[in-house]
Biotite code that builds the C-alpha atoms (Angstrom):
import biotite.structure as struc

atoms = struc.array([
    struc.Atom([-11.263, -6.861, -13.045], chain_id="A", res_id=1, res_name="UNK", atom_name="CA", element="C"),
    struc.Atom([-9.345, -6.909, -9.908], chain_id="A", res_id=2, res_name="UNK", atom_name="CA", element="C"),
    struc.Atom([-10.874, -6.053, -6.277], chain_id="A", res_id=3, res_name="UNK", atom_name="CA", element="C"),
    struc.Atom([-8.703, -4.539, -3.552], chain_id="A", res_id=4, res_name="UNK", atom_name="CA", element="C"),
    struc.Atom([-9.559, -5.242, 0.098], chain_id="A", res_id=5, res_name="UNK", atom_name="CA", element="C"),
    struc.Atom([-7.400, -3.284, 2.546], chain_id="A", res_id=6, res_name="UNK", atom_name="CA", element="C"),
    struc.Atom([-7.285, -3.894, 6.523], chain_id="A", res_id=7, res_name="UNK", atom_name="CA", element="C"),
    struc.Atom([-5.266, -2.556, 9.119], chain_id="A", res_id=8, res_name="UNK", atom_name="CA", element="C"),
    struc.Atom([-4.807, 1.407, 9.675], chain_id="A", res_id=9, res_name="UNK", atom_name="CA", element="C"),
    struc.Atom([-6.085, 2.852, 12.468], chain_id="A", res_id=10, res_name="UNK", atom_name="CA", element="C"),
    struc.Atom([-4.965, 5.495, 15.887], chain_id="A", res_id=11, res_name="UNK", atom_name="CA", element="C"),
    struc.Atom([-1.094, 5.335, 16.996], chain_id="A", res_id=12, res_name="UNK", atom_name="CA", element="C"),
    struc.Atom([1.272, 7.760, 18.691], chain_id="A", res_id=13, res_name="UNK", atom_name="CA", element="C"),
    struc.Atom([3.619, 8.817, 17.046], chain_id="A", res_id=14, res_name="UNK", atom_name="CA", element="C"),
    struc.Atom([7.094, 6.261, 17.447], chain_id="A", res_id=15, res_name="UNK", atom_name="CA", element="C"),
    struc.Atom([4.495, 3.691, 16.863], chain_id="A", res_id=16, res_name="UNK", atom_name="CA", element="C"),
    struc.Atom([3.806, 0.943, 14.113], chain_id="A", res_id=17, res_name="UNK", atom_name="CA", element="C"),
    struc.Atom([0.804, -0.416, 12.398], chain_id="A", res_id=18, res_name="UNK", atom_name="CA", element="C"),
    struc.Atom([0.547, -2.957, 10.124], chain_id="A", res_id=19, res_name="UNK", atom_name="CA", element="C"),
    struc.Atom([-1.605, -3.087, 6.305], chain_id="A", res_id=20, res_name="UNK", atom_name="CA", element="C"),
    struc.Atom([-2.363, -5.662, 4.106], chain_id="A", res_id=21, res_name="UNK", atom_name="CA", element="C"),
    struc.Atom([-4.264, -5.937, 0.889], chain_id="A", res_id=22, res_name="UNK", atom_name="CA", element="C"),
    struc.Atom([-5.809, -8.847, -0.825], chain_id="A", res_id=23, res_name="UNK", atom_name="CA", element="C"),
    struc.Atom([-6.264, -9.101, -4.213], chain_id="A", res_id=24, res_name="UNK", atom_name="CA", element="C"),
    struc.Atom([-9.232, -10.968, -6.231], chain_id="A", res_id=25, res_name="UNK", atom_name="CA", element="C"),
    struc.Atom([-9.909, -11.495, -9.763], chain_id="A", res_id=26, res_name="UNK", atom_name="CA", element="C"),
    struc.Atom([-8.556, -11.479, -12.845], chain_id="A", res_id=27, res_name="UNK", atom_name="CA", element="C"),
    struc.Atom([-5.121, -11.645, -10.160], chain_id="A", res_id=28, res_name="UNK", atom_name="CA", element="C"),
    struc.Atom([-3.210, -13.423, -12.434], chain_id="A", res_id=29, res_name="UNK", atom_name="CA", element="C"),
    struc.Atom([-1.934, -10.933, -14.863], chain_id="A", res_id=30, res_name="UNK", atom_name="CA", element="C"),
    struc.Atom([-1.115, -8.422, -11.582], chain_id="A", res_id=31, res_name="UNK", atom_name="CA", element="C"),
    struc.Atom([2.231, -7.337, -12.045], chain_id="A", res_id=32, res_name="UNK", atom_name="CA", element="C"),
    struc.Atom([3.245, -4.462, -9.471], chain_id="A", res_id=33, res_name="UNK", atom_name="CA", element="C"),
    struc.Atom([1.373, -4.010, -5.898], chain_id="A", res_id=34, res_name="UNK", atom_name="CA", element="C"),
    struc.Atom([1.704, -0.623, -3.904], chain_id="A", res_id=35, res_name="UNK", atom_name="CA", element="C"),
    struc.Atom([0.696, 1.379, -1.092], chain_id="A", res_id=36, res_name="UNK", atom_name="CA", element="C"),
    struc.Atom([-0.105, 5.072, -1.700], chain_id="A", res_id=37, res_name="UNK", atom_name="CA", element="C"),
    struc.Atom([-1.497, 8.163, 0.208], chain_id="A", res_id=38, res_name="UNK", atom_name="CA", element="C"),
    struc.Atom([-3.642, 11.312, 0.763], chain_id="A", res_id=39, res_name="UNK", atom_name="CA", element="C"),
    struc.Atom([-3.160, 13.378, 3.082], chain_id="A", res_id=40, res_name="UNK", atom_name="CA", element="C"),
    struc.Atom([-5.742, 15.958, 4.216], chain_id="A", res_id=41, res_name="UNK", atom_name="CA", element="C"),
    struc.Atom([-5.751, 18.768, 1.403], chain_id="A", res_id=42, res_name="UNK", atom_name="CA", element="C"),
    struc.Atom([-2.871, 17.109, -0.631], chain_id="A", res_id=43, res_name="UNK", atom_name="CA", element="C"),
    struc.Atom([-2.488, 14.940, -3.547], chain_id="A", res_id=44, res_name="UNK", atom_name="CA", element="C"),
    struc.Atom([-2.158, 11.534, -3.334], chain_id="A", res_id=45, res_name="UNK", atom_name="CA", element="C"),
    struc.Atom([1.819, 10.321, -3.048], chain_id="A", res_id=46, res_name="UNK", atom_name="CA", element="C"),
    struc.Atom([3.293, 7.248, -3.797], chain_id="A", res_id=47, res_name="UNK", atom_name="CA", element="C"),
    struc.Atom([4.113, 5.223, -0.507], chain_id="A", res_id=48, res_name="UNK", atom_name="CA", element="C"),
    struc.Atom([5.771, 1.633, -1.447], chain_id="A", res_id=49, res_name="UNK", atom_name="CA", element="C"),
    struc.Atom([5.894, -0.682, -4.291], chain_id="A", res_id=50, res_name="UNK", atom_name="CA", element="C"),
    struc.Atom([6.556, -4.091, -5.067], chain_id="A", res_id=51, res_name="UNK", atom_name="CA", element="C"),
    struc.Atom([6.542, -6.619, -8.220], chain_id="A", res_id=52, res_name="UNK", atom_name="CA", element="C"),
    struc.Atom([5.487, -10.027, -8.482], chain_id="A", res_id=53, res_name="UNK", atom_name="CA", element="C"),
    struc.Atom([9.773, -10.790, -8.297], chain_id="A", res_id=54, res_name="UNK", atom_name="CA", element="C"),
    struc.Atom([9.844, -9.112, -4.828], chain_id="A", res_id=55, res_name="UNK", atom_name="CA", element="C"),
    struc.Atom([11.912, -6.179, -6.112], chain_id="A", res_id=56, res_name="UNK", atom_name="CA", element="C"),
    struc.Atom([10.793, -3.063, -3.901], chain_id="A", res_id=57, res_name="UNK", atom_name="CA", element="C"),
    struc.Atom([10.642, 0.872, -4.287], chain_id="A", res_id=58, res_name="UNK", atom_name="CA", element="C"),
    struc.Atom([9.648, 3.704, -1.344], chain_id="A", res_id=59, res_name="UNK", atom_name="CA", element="C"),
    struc.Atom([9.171, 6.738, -1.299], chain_id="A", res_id=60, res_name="UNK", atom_name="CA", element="C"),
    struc.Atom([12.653, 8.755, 0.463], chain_id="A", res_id=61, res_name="UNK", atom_name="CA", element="C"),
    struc.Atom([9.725, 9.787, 3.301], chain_id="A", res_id=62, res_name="UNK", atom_name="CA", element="C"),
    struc.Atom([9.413, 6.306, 4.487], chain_id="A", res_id=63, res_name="UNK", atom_name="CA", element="C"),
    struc.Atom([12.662, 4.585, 3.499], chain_id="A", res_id=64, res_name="UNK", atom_name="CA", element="C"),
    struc.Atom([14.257, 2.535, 6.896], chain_id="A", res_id=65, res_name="UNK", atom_name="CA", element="C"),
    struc.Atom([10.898, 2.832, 8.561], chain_id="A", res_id=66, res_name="UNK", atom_name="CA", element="C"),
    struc.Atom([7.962, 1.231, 6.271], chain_id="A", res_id=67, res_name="UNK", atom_name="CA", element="C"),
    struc.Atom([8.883, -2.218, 4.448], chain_id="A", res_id=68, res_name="UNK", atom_name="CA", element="C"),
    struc.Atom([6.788, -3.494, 2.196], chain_id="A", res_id=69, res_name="UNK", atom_name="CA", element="C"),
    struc.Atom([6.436, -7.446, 1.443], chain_id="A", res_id=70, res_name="UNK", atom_name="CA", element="C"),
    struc.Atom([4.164, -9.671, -0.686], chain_id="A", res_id=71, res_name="UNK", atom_name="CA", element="C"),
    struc.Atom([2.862, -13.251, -0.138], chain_id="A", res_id=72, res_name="UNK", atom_name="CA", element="C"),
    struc.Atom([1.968, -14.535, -3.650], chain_id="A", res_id=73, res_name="UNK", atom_name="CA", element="C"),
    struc.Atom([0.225, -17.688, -2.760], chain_id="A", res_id=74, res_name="UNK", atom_name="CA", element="C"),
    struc.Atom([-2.267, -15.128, -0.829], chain_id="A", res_id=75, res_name="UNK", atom_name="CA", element="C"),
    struc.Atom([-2.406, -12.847, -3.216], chain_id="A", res_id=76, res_name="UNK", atom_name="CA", element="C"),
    struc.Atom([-2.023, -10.383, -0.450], chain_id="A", res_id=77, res_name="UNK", atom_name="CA", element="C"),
    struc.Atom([0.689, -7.172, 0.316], chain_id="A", res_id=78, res_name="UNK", atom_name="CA", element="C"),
    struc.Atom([1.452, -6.157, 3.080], chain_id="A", res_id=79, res_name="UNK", atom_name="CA", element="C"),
    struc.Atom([3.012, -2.541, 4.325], chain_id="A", res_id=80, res_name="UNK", atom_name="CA", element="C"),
    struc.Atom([4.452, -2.982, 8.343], chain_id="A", res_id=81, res_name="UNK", atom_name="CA", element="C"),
    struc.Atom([5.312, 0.756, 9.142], chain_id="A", res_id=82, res_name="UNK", atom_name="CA", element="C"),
    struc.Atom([7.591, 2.093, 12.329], chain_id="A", res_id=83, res_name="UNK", atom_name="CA", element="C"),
    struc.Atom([9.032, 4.406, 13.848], chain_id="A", res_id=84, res_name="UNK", atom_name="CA", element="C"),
    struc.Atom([5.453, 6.367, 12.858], chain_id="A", res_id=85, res_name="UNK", atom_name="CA", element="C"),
    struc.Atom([5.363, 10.542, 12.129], chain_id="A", res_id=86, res_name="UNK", atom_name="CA", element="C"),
    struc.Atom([2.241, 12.462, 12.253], chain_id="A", res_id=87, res_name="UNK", atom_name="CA", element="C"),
    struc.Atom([3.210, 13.303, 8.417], chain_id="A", res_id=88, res_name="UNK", atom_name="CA", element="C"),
    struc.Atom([2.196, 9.868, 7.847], chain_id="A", res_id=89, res_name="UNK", atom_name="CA", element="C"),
    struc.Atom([-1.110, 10.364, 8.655], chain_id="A", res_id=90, res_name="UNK", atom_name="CA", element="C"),
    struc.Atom([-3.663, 10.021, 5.777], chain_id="A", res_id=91, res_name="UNK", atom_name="CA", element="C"),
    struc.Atom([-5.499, 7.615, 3.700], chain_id="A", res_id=92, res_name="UNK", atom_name="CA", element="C"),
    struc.Atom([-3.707, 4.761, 2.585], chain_id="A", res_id=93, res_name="UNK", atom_name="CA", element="C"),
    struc.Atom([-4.590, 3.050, -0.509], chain_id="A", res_id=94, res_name="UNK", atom_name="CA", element="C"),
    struc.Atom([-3.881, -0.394, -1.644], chain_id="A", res_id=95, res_name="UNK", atom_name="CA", element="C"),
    struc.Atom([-2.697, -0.261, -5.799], chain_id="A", res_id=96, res_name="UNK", atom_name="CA", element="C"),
    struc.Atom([-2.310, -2.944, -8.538], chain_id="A", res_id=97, res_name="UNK", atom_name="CA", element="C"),
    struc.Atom([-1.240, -2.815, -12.177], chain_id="A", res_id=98, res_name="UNK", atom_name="CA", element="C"),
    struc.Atom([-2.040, -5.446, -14.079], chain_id="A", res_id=99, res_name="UNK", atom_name="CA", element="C"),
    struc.Atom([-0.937, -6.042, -17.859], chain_id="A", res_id=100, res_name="UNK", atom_name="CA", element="C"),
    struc.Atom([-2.551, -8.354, -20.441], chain_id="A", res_id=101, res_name="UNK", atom_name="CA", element="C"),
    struc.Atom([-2.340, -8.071, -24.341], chain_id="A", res_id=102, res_name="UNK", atom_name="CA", element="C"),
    struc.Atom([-4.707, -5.557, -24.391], chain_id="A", res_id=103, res_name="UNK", atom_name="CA", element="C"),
    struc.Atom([-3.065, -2.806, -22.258], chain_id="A", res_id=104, res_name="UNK", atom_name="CA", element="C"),
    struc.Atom([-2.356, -1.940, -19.014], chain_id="A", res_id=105, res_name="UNK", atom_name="CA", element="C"),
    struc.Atom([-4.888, -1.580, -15.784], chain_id="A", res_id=106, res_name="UNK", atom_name="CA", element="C"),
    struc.Atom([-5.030, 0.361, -12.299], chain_id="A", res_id=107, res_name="UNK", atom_name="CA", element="C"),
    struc.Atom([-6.839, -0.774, -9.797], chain_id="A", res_id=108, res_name="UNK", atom_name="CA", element="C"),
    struc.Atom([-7.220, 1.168, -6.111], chain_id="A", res_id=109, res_name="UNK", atom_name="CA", element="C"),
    struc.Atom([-8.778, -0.011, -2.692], chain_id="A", res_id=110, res_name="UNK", atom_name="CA", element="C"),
    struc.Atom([-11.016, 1.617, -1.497], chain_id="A", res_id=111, res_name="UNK", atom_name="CA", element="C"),
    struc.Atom([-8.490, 3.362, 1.267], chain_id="A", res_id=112, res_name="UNK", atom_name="CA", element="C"),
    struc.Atom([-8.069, 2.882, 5.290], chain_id="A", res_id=113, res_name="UNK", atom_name="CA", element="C"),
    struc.Atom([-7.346, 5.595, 7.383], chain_id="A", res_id=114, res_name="UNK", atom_name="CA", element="C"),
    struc.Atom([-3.874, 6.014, 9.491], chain_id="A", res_id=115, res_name="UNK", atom_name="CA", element="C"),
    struc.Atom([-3.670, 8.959, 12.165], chain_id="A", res_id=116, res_name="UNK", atom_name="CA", element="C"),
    struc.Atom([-0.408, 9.778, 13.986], chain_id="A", res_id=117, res_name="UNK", atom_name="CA", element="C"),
    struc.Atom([-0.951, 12.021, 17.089], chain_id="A", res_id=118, res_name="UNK", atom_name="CA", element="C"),
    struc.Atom([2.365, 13.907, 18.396], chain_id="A", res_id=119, res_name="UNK", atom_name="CA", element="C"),
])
């Protein structure tokens, strides 16, 4: 099992930045890919960020230039720093891992932190 913590989120105009991080706990050592996704109100949830354990990175074309997403192993902690904030942002963030062992593949989620962009 794996257990997502997620801090950050919160009220900012729009132009503005917030930070997120997510620690990770348990079975952490077979956690292969970390991510950041949303739900916005009335919409299915979309895939914000990703990263693997190597660093290598993916976004969604929505975010790309203005949301970077890093990783600090040794903390077993991600972290998603977004600017240049839209109100499209807005929504429920959730903090994702995958982990793989011999057995098959897991999803984990965090239990989600809310981001609001006023105009």
């Amino acid at each position: 099992q794996v257990q997502l913590v997620e801090s950050g989120g919160g009220l900012v105009q729009a132009g503005g930045s917030l930070g997120l991080s997510c620690t990770a706990s348990g079975s952490i050592f077979s956690i292969n890919l970390m991510g950041w996704y949303r739900q916005a109100p009335g919409k299915q949830r979309e895939l914000v960020a990703t990263i693997t354990t190597y660093g290598t990175t993916a976004y969604a074309d929505s975010v790309k230039g203005r949301f970077t997403i890093s990783r600090a192993n040794a903390k077993n902690t991600v972290y998603l720093q977004m600017n240049s904030l839209k109100p499209e942002d807005t929504g429920v963030y959730y903090c994702n891992a995958v982990r793989s062992d011999g057995l098959g593949t897991y999803t984990y989620w965090g239990q989600g932190t809310q981001v609001t962009v006023s105009s």
